[in-house]
VEXTIZA-736403 format. One line per 10 residues: number of its first residue (from 1); their letters; for each residue z negated, y negated, x of N, C-alpha, C. Coordinates in steps of 0.02 Angstrom, whole numbers, always signed. Layout:
% residues N
NUM = A = Z/Y/X/Z/Y/X/Z/Y/X  ...
//
This chain:
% residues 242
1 = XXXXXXXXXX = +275/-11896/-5810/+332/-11853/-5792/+313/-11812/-5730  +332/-11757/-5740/+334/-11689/-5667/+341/-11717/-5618  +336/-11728/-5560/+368/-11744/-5503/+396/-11675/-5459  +488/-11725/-5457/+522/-11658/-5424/+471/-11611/-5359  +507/-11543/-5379/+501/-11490/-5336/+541/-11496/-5254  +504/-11523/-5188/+546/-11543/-5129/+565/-11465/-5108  +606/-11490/-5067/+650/-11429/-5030/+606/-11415/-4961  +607/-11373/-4945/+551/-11341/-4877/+551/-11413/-4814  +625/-11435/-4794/+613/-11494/-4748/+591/-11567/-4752  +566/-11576/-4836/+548/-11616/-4844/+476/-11614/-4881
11 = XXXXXXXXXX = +423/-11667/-4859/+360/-11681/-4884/+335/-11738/-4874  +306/-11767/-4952/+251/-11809/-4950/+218/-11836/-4911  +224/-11891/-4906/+183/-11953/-4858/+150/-12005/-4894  +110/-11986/-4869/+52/-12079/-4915/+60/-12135/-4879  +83/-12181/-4907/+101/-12265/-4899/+63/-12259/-4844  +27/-12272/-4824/-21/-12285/-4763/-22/-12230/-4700  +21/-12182/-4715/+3/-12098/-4670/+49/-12126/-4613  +9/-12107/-4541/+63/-12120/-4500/+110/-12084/-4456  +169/-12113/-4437/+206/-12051/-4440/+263/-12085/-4353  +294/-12044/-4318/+299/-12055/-4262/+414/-12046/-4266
21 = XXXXXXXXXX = +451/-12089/-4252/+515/-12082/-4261/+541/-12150/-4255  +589/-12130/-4189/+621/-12196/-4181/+710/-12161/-4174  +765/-12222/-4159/+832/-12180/-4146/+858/-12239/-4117  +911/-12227/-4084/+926/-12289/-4021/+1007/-12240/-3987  +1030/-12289/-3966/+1109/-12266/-3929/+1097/-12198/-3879  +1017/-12218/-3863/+982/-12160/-3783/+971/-12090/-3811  +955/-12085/-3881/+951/-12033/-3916/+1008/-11962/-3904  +990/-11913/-3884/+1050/-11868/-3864/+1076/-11863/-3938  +1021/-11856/-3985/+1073/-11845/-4042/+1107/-11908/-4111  +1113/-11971/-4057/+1119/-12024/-4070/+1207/-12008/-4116
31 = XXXXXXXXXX = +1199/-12033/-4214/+1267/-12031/-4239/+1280/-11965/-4264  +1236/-11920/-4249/+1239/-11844/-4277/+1223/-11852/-4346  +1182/-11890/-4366/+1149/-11895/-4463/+1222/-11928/-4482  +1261/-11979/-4437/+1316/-11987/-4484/+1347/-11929/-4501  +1368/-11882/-4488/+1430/-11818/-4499/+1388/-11769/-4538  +1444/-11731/-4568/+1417/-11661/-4610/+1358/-11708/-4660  +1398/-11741/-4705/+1342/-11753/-4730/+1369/-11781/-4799  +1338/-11785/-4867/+1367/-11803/-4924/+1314/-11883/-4944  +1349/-11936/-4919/+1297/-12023/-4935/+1320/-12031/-5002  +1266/-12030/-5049/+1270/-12055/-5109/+1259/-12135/-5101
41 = XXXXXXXXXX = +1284/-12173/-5137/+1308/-12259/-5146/+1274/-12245/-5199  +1217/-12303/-5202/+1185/-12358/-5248/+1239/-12420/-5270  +1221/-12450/-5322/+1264/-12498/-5356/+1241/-12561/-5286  +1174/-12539/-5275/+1161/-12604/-5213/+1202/-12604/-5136  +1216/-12540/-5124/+1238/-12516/-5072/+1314/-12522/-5062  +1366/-12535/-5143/+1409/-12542/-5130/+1424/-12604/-5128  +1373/-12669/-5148/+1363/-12732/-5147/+1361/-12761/-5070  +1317/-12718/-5054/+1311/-12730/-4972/+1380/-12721/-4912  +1414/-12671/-4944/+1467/-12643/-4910/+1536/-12678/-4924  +1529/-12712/-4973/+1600/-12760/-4991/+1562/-12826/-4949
51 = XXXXXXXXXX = +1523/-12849/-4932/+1482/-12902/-4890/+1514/-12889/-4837  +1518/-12826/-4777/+1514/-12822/-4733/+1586/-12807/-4709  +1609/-12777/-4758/+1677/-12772/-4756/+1729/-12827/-4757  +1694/-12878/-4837/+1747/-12931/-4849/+1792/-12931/-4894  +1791/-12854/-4928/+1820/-12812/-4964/+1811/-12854/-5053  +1863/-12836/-5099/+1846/-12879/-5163/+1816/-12776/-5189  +1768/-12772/-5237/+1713/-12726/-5251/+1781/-12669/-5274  +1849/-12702/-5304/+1890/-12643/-5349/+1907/-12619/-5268  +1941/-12633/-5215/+1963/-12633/-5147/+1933/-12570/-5124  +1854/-12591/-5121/+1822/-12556/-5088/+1807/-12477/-5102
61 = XXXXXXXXXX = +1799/-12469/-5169/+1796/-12420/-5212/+1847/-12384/-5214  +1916/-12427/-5204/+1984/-12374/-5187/+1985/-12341/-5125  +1960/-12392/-5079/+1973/-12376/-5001/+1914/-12294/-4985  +1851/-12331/-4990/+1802/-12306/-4956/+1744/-12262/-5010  +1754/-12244/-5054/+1708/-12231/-5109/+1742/-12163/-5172  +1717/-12110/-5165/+1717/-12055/-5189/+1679/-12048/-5276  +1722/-12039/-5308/+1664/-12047/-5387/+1695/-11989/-5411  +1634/-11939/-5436/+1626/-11889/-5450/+1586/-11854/-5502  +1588/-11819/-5563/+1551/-11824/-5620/+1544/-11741/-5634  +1483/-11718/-5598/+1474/-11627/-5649/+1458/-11623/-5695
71 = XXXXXXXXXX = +1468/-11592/-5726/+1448/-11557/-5805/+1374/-11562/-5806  +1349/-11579/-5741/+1269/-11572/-5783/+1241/-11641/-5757  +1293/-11687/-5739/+1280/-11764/-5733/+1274/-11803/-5796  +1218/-11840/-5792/+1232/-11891/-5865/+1284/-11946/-5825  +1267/-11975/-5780/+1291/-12019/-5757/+1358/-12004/-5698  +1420/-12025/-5689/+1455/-12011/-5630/+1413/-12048/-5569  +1437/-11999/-5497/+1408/-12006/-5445/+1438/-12038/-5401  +1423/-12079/-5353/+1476/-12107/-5304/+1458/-12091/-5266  +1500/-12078/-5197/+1486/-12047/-5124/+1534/-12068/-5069  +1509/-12102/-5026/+1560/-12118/-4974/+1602/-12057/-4945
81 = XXXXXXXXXX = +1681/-12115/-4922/+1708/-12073/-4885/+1700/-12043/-4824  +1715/-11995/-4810/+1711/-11945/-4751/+1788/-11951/-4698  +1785/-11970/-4637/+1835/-11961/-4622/+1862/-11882/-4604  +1908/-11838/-4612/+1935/-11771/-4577/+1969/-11774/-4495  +1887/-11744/-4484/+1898/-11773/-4407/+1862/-11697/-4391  +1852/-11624/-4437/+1816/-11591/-4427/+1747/-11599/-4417  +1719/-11651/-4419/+1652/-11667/-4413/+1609/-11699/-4472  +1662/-11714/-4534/+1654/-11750/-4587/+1609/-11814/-4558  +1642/-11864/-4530/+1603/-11900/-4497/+1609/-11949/-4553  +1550/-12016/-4558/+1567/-12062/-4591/+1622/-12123/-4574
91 = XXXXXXXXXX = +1671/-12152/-4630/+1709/-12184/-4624/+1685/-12259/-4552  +1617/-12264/-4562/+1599/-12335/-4520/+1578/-12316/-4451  +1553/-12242/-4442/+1526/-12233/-4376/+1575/-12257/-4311  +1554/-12266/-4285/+1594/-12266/-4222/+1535/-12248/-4152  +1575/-12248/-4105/+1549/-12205/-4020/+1499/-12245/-4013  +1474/-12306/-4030/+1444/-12354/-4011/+1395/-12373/-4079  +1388/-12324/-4125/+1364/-12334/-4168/+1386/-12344/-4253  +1338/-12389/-4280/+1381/-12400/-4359/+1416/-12467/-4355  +1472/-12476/-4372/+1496/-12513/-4388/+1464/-12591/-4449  +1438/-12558/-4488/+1419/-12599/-4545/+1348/-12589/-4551
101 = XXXXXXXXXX = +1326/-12590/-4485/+1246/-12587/-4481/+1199/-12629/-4499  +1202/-12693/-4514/+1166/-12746/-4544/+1177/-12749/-4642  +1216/-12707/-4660/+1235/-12682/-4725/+1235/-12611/-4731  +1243/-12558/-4674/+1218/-12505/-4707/+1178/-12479/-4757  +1210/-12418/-4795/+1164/-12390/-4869/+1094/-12390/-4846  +1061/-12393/-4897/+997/-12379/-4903/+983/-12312/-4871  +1018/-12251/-4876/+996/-12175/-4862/+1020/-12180/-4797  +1037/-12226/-4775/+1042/-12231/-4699/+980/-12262/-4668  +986/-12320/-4715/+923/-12382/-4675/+853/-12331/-4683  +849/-12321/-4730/+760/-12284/-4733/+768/-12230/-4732
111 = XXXXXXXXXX = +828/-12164/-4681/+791/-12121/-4646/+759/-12116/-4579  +707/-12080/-4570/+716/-12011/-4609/+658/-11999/-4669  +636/-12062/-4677/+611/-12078/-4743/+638/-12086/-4789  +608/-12066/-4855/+645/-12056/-4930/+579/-12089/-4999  +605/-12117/-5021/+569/-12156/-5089/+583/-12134/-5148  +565/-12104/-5194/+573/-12090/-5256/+519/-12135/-5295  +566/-12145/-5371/+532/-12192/-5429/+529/-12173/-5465  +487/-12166/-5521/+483/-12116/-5577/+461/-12175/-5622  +500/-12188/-5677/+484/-12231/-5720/+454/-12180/-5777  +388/-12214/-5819/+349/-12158/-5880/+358/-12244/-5933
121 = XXXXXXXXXX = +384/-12258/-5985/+382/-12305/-6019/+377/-12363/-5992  +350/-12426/-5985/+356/-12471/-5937/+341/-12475/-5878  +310/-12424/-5848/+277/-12406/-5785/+300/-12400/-5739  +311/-12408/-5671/+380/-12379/-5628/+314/-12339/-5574  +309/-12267/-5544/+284/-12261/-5486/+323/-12249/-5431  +305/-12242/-5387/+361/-12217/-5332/+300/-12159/-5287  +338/-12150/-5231/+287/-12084/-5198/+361/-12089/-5137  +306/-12083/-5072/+365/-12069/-5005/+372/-11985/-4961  +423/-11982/-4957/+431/-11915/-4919/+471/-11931/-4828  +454/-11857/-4807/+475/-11878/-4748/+526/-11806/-4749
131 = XXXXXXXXXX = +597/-11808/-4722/+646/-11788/-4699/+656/-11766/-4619  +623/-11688/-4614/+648/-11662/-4570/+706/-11629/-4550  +760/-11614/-4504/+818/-11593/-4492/+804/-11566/-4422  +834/-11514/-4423/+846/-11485/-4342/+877/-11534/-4306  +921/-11575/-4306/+963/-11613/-4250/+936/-11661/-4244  +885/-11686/-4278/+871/-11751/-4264/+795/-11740/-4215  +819/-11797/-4171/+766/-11782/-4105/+725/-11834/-4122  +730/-11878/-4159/+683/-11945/-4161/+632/-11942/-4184  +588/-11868/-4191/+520/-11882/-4225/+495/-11852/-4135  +516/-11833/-4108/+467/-11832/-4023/+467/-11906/-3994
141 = XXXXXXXXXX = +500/-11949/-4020/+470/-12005/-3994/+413/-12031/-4015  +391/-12066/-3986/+323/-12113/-3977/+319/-12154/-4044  +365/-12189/-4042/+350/-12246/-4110/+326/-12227/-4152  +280/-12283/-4167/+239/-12244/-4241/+247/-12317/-4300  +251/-12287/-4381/+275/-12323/-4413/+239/-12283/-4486  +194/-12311/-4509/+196/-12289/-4575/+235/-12289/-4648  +237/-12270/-4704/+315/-12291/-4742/+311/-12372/-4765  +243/-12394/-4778/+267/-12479/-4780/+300/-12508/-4717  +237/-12495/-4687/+301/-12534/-4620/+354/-12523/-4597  +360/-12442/-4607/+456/-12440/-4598/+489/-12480/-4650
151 = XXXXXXXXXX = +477/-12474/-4721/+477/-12525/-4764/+505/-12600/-4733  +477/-12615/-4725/+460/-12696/-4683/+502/-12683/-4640  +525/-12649/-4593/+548/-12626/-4521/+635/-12627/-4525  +643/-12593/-4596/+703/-12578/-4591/+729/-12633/-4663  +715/-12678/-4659/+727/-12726/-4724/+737/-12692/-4794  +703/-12637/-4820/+698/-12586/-4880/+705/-12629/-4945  +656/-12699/-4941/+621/-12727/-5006/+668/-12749/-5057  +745/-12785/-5024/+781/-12783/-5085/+816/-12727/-5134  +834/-12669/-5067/+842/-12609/-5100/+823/-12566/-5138  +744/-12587/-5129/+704/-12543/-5163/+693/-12601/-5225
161 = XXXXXXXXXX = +717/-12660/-5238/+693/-12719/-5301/+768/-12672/-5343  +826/-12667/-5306/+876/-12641/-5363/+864/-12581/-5381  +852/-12545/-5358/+848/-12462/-5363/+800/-12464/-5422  +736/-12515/-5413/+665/-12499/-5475/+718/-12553/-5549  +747/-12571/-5516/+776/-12621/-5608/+841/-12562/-5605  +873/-12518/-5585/+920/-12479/-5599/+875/-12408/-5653  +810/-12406/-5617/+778/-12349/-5653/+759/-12339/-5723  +743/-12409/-5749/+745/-12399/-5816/+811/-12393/-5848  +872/-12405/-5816/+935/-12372/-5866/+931/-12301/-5840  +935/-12275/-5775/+942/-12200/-5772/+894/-12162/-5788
171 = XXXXXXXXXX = +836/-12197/-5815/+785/-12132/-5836/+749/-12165/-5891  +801/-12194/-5925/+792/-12216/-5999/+780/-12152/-6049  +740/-12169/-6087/+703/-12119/-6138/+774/-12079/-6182  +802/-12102/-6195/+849/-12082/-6229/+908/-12022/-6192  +900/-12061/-6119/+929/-12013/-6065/+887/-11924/-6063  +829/-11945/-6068/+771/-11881/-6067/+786/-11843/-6133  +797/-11878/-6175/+808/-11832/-6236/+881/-11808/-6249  +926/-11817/-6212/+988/-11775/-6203/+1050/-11821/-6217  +1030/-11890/-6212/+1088/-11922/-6240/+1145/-11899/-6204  +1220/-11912/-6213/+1274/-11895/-6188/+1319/-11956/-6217
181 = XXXXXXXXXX = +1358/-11980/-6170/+1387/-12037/-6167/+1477/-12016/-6160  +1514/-12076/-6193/+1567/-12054/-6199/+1602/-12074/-6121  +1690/-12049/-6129/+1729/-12086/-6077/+1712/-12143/-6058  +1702/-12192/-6119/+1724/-12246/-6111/+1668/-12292/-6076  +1605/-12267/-6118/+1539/-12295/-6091/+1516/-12254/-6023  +1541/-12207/-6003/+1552/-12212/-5949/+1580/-12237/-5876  +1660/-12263/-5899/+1687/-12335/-5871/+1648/-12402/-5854  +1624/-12414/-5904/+1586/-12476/-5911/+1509/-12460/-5856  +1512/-12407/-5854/+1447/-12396/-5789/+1485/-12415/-5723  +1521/-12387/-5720/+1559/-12381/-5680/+1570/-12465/-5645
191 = XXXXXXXXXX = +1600/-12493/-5692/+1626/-12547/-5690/+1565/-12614/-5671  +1505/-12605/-5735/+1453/-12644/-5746/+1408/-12675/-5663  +1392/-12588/-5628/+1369/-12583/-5560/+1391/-12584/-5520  +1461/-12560/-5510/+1502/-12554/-5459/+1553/-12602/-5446  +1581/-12607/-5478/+1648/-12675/-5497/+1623/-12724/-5508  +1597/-12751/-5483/+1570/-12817/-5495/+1634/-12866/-5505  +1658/-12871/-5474/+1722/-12938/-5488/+1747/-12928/-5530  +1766/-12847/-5545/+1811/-12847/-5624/+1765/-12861/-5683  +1682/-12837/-5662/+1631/-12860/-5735/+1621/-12906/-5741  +1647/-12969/-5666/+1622/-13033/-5690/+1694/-13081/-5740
201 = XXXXXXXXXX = +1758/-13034/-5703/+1809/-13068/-5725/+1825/-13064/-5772  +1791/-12986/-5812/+1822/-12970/-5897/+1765/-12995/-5939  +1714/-13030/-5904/+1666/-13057/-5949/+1695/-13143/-5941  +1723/-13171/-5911/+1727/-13236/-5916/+1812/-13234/-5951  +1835/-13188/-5971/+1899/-13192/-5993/+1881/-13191/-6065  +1827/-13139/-6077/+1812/-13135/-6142/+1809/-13060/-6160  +1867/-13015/-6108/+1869/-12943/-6137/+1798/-12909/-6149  +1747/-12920/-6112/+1686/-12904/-6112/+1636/-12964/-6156  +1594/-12943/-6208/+1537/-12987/-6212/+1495/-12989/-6205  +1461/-13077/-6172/+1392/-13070/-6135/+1339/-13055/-6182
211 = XXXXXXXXXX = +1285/-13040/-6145/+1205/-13050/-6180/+1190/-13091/-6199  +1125/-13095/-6228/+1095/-13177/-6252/+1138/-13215/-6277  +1212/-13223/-6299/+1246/-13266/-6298/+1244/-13325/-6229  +1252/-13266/-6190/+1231/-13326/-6120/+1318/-13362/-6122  +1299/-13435/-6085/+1378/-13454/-6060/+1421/-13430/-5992  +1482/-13400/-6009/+1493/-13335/-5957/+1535/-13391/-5909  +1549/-13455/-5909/+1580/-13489/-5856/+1539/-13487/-5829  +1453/-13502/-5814/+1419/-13492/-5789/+1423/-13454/-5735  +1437/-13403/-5770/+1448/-13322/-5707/+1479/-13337/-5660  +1523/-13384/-5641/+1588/-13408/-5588/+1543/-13415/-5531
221 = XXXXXXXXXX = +1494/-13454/-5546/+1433/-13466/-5491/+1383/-13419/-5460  +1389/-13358/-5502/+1352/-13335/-5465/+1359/-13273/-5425  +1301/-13259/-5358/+1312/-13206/-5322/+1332/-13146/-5372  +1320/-13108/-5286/+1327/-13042/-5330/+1280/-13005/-5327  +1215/-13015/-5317/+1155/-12981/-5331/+1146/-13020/-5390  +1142/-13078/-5413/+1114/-13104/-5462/+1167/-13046/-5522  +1227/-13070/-5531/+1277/-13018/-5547/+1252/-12946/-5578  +1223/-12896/-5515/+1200/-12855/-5530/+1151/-12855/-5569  +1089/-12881/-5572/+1045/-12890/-5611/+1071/-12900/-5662  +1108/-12929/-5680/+1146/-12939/-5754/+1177/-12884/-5764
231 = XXXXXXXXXX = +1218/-12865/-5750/+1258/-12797/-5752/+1212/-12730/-5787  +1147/-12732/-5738/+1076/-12665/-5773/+1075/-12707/-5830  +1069/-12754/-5847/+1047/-12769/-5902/+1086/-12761/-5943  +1147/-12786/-5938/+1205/-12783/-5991/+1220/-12729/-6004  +1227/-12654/-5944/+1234/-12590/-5961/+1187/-12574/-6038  +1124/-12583/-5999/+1049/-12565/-6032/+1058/-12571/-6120  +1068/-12643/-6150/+1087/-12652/-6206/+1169/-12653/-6205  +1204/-12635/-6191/+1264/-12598/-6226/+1267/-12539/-6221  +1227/-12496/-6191/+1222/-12423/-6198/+1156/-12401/-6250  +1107/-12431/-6258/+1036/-12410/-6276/+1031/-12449/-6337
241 = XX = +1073/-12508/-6352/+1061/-12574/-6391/+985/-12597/-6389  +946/-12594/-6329/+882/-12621/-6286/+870/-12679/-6308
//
């Protein structure tokens, strides 16, 4: 597959290339990347954010979570809320920082680094870019960090374990060849990745049926990363019959 065309402020970095950016409260432009800004939510990211919150996953999605579907989306999009404060600031920032900083999104944790995955049949690659912005002052600092070790630095590895098992449903072969999905199997995305409590509760009720013929009391026990992993999967063969 092609690999996307970047936009002028962003370029290619090799796993090993090293690269100089730190950000801290001392930062003059410390909390500026929160505002004016559109955060797309991973199915992992909203997992993390009902964690930190405390929030049950339907809660959170009412409260704090924007879902949005263009005409030239296969998939609907989720995007955090913005508070109207003229600054479109994010709902968690505060004067003193993020609020939900030990659960912050991924497009928070690994900038001003960026990871892309390109799945070709069973294969997954990825490739790293680096994200420049006028306001952000943190590449004149000193620190130096290549993208594994920011990797490592900024606890990336589970995010990046969901994002590579999310890629074979979003860049499923069938997706490439123009599939188009209804209302309904659209819900069930919705629901499968995002709603976790309602996918675990309409599968142990029965409204939903499991895979494998697995036993869904089972499910009572478990997290909600394990959860998720089930969820890609269950999407995967009820959308693809995989």
């Amino acid at each position: 597959m092609d690999q996307p065309q970047l936009p002028q402020n962003v370029h290619r970095i090799e796993p090993d290339s090293p690269f100089t950016f730190d950000c801290s409260p001392d930062s003059r432009c410390f909390t500026r990347c929160c505002r004016q800004l559109e955060l797309a939510l991973g199915p992992y990211d909203v997992l993390r954010l009902c964690r930190a919150t405390g929030l049950g996953s339907a809660e959170l999605l009412d409260r704090y979570v924007i879902i949005e579907k263009l005409e030239s989306d296969v998939f609907p999009r989720l995007y955090l809320t913005m508070v109207d404060d003229g600054q479109a600031s994010c709902v968690f920032v505060t004067p003193s920082g993020c609020s939900v900083y030990r659960d912050r999104p991924g497009a928070c944790r690994t900038y001003p680094m960026g990871r892309a995955v390109i799945r070709e049949g069973e294969t997954l690659s990825d490739f790293f870019v680096l994200l420049k912005e006028t306001h952000c002052l943190g590449f004149s600092c000193k620190r130096s960090h290549t993208p594994r070790s920011y990797t490592d630095d900024q606890h990336l590895t589970p995010y990046n374990r969901f994002n590579d098992a999310l890629a074979a449903l979003i860049q499923h072969e069938q997706i490439r060849d123009g599939r188009v999905f209804t209302t309904e199997q659209l819900d069930l995305f919705i629901l499968a990745l995002y709603n976790l409590d309602s996918f675990k509760a309409q599968l142990i009720s029965g409204t939903l049926s499991p895979i494998h013929g697995d036993d869904v009391q089972d499910l009572s026990t478990w997290d909600r990363e394990r959860l998720l992993l089930y969820g890609i999967d269950w999407l995967q063969k009820s959308l693809f019959n995989d």
